[in-house]
C-alpha positions in Angstrom: 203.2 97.6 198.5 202.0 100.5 196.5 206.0 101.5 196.3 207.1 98.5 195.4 205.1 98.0 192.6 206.0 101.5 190.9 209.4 100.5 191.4 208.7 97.8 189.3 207.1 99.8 186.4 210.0 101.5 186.4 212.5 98.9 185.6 210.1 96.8 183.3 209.8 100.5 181.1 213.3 100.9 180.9 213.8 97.1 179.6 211.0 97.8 177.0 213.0 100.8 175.8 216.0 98.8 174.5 216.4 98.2 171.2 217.3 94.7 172.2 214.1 93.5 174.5 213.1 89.7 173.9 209.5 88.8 174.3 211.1 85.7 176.4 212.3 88.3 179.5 209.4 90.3 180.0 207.3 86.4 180.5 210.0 85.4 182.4 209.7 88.5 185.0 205.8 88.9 185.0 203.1 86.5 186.4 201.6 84.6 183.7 198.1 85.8 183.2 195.2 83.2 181.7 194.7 83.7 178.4 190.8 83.3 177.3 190.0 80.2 175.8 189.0 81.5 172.9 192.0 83.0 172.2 194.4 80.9 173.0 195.9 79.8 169.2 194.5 76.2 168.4 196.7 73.7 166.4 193.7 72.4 164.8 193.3 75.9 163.0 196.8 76.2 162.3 196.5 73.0 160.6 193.6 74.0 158.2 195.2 76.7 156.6 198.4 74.1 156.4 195.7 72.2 153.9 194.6 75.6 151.6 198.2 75.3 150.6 200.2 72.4 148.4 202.1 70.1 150.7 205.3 70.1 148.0 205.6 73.4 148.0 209.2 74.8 148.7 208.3 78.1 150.8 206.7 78.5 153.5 203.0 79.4 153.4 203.3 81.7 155.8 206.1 83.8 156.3 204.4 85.1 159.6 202.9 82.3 161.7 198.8 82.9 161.4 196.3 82.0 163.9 192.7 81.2 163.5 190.3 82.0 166.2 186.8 83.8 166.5 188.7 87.7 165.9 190.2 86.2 162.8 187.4 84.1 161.4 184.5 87.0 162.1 187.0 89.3 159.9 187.6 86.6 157.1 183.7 86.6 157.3 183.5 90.0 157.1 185.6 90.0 153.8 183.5 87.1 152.6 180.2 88.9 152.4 179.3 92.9 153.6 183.4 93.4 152.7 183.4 91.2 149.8 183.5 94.1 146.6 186.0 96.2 149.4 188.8 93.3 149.4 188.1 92.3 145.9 189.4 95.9 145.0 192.2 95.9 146.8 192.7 92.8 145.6 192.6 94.0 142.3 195.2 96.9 143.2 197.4 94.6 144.7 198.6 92.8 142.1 200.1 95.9 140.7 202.4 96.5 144.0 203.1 93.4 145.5 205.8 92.1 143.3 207.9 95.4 143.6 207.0 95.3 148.0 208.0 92.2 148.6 211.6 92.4 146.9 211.9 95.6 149.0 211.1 93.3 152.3 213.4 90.3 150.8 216.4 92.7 150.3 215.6 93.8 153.9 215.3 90.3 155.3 211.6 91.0 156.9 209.0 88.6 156.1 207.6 89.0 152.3 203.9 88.9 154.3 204.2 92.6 155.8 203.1 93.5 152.3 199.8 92.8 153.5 199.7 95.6 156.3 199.3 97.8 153.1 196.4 96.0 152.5 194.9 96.5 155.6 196.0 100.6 155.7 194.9 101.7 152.5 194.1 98.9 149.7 197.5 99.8 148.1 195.8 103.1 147.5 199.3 105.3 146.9 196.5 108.5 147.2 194.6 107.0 150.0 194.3 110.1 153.2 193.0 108.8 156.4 190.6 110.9 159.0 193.8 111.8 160.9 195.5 113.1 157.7 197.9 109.7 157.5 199.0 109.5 153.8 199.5 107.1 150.9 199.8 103.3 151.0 201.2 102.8 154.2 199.5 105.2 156.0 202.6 107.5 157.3 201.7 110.6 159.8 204.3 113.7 158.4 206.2 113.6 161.7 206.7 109.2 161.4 207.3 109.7 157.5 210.1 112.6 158.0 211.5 110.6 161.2 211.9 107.5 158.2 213.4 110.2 155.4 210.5 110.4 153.4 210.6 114.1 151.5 206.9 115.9 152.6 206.9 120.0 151.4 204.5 121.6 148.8 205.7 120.5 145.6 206.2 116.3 146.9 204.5 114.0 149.1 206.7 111.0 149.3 204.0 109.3 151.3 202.5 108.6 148.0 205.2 106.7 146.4 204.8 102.8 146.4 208.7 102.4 146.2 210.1 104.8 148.8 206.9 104.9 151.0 207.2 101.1 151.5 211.4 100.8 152.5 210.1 104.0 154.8 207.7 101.2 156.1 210.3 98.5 156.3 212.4 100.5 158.4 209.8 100.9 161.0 208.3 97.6 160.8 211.8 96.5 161.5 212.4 99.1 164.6 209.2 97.7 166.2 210.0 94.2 166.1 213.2 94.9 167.9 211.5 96.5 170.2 209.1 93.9 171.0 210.2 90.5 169.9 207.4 89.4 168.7 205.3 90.8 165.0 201.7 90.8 167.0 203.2 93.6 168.8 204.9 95.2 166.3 201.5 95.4 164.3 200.0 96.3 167.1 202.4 99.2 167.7 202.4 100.3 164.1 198.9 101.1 164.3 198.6 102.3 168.3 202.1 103.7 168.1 205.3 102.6 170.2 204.5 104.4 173.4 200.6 102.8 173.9 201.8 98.9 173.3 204.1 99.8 175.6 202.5 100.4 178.4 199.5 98.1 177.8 202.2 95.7 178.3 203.2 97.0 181.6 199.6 96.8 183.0 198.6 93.9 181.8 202.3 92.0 182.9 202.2 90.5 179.4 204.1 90.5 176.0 201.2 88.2 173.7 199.0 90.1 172.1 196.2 88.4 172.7 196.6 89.3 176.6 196.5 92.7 175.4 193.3 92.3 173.2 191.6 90.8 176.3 192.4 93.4 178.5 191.4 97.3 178.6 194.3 99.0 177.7 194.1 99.2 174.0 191.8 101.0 171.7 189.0 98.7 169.6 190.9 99.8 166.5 194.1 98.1 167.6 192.4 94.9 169.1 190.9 94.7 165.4 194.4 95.3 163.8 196.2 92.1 164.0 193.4 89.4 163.3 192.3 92.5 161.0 195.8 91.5 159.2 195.8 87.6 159.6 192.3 87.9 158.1 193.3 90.0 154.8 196.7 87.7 154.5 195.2 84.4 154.4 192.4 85.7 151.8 195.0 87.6 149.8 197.3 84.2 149.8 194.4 82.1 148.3 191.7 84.0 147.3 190.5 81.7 144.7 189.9 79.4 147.8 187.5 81.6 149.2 185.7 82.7 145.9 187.5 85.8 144.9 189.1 85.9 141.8 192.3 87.2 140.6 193.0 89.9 137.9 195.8 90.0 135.6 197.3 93.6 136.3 200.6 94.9 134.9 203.1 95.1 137.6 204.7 98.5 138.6 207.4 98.4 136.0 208.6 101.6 134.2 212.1 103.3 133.5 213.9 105.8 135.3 215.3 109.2 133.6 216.7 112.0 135.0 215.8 115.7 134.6 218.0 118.1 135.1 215.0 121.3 135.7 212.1 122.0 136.5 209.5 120.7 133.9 206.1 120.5 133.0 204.5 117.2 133.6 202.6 117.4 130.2 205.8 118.2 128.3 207.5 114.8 129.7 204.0 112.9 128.3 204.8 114.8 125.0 208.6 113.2 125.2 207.7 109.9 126.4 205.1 109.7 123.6 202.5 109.0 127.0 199.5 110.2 128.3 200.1 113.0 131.6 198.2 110.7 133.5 200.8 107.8 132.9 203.2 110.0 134.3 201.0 111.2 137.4 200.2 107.3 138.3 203.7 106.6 138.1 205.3 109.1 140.4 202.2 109.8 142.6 204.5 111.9 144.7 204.2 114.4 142.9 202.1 117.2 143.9 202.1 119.7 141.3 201.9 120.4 137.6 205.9 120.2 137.5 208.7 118.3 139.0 210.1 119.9 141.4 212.1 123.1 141.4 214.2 122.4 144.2 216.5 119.4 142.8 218.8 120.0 139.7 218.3 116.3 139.3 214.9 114.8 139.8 214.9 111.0 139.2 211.6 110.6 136.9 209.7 107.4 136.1 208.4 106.7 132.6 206.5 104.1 131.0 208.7 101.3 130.4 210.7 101.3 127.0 210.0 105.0 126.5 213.5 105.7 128.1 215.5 105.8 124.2 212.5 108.0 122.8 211.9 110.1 126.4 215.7 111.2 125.9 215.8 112.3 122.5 212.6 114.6 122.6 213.9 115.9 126.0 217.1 117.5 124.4 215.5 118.9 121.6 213.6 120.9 124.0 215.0 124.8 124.9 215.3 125.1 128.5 212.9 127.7 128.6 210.0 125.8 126.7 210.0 123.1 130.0 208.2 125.1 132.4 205.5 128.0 131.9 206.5 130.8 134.0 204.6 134.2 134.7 206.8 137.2 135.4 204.5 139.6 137.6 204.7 143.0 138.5 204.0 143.3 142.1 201.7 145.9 142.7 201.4 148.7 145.4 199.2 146.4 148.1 200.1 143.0 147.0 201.9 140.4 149.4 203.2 137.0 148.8 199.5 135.2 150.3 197.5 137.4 148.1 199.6 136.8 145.0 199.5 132.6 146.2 195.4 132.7 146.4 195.7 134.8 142.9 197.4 132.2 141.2 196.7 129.1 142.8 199.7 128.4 144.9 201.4 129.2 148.2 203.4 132.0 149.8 206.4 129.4 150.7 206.6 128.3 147.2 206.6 132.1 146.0 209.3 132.6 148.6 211.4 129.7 147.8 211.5 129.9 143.9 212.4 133.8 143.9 215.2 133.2 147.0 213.1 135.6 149.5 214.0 135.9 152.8 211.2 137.3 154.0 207.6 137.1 153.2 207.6 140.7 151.9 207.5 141.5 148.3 208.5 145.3 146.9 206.0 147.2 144.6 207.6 147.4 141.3 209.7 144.8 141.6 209.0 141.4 139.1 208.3 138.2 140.5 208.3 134.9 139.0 205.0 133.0 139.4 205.0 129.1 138.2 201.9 128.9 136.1 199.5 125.7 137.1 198.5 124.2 134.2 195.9 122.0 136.2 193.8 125.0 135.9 191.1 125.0 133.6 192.2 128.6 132.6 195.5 127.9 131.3 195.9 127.3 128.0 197.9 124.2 127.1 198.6 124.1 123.1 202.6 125.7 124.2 203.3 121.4 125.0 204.2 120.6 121.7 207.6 119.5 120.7 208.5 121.8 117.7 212.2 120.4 117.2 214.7 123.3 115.8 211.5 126.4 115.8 212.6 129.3 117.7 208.7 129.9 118.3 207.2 129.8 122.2 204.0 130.1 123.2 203.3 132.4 126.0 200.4 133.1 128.3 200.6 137.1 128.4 198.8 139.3 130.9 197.4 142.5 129.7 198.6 145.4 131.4 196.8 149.0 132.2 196.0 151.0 129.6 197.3 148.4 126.6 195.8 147.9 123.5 195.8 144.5 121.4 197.1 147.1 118.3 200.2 147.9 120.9 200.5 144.0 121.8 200.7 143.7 118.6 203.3 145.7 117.9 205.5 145.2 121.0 205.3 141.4 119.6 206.1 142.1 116.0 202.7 140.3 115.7 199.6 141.2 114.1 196.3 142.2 115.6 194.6 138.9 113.2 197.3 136.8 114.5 196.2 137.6 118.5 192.4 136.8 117.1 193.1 133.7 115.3 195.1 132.0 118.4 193.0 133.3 121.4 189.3 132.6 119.5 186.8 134.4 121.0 188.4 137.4 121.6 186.4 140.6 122.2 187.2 143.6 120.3 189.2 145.1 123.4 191.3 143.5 126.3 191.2 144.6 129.7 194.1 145.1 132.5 194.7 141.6 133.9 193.0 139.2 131.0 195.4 136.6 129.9 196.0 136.3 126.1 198.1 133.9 124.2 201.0 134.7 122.2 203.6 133.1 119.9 206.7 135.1 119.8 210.3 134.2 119.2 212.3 132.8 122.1 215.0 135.3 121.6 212.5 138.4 122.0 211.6 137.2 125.6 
């Protein structure tokens, strides 16, 4: 007996592993198991939600089919009263993604209501970071986000970003339900991973969900997922029914321009005739103070209708007023980690913007060091757009045994012109202290 029955685990794993499984040939194979009472799916409850929404209406209410039983209504009474300020915020949030989501899932012919497992993951929450270190509105892992082409390295997270985080999302969503026939699983699996619905549906000889919930073989979290989901959909579909009001929110609308280097995120607010933070919420992929080095052509978004003006400050700029670069000296001693913790970055970026092979770094040899504005030491009065001035603002470091009379000098400034634009000043600099400077491009 005990033979035959591993035999049969075999074959039922290796028909789960196509691509093509239908929920209909696993039932057909298995013993039917009874399903609980209580959550077995009731017409009557099917029928009430049928009433929350106008008869006439073209579309369906439900573009996955909901079901009402104790899981779902003790989570709708959850949001209803302990979750109630929780789901009124994402609520709130949501009306700023959903519009831009759902033409994603359209275009991908997947029902428009998977815009809800983002509601569930984060609370559209494009910054949101989960105890396991999942990322960004849809909650990708690295590996799962890299496997679905999102960009993860130092300088971008594209986890983050509403747009590309949520066709990464599609994709998946999409893979599951082909492997499972059936969007209970694929929620489930989306949450559990692949592999665990899987073989909870070997041992329990059933492809319903609900056989699963009842039995052992998944964790609480995912037995909470789905009527965790049906819950947050049918609130989210008609939350004025259930006493939650609905904010008018600009939807995620902006224009798109291209940069073609590296630049500082506080010049592009300057060009864009924006705040930095503008920018930041609208390409939360970003990591950094810059975009990043690594692309010749970075595809920016900008407030919408800045596109004209964005354009036309952007070429005015020199090339090497977009970015603030340091050019260091390395030092007898100094390695690539201890010049990263120096100047708030890493040895990999270090490595990657200098074209080193190796994490070694040669003692009188100059590096260059991107300079992270986000620091409250750095001094940002250089972002201004001076159209047609030859004049730059540097950060300078003071080396051994200089003098501000020999700054000066090497600067073709004046000693009063270092006071008046670094106030404060002492009388003397010391080796290492950063002083600003406003020197002709051409000199540098």
């Amino acid at each position: 007996m005990q033979s035959g029955f591993i035999q049969f685990l075999v074959v039922m794993l290796a028909v789960l592993s196509s691509a093509s499984l239908q929920a209909q040939t696993l039932a057909n194979q298995a013993p039917q198991t009874t399903i609980p009472s209580q959550l077995k799916p009731p017409t009557e409850d099917i029928a009430q939600l049928e009433e929350l929404v106008d008869e006439d209406a073209e579309e369906k209410p439900y573009h996955i089919p909901m079901i009402l039983n104790d899981s779902v209504e003790n989570h709708l009474e959850y949001f209803k009263t302990r979750g109630r300020d929780t789901f009124q915020r994402w609520l709130d949030r949501s009306a700023r993604y959903i519009p831009v989501m759902k033409d994603i899932f359209k275009e991908k012919n997947l029902p428009e209501d998977l815009v809800y497992v983002a509601m569930i993951e984060s609370g559209f929450n494009p910054y949101a970071v989960s105890w396991a270190k999942a990322v960004g509105p849809w909650q990708f892992m690295p590996a799962t986000g890299k496997l679905y082409g999102l960009k993860i390295d130092w300088w971008i997270d594209e986890r983050k970003d509403p747009i590309k985080s949520t066709m990464a999302a599609a994709e998946h969503l999409k893979d599951l339900h082909n492997l499972f026939g059936s969007w209970p699983l694929a929620l489930a699996s989306y949450n559990a991973g692949a592999g665990k619905v899987q073989r909870a549906v070997l041992r329990t000889r059933s492809d319903d969900f609900w056989d699963l919930r009842a039995s052992r073989y998944i964790r609480k979290e995912t037995k909470n997922y789905v009527p965790k989901y049906m819950a947050a959909t049918i609130l989210a579909k008609n939350p004025e029914a259930y006493g939650f009001s609905v904010t008018s929110i600009e939807p995620f609308n902006f224009d798109e321009v291209v940069v073609d280097q590296s630049t500082d995120l506080r010049l592009i607010a300057r060009c864009a005739n924006c705040t930095y933070e503008e920018v930041k919420e609208l390409n939360p992929e970003i990591k950094r103070w810059v975009t990043p080095p690594q692309y010749a052509r970075y595809v920016l978004r900008i407030p919408n209708g800045r596109k004209d003006i964005f354009l036309e400050n952007y070429a005015a700029i020199p090339a090497e007023q977009k970015i603030k670069w340091e050019r260091h000296l390395v030092q007898k001693g100094e390695t690539l980690a201890v010049l990263a913790r120096k100047y708030n970055t890493t040895p990999e970026a270090l490595r990657d913007i200098n074209g080193l092979k190796k994490d070694r770094v040669i003692p009188g040899k100059h590096i260059l060091i991107p300079l992270d504005l986000n620091s409250k030491t750095q001094d940002l009065s250089y972002l201004t757009i001076n159209q047609g001035s030859k004049l730059q603002d540097i950060l300078y470091r003071v080396r051994r045994g200089e003098t501000l009379g020999g700054i000066a000098r090497n600067h073709n400034v004046t000693v009063s012109d270092i006071r008046e634009w670094n106030k404060g000043l002492g009388r003397s600099v010391r080796a290492g202290q950063k002083i600003k400077l406003i020197v002709d491009s051409d000199q540098i």
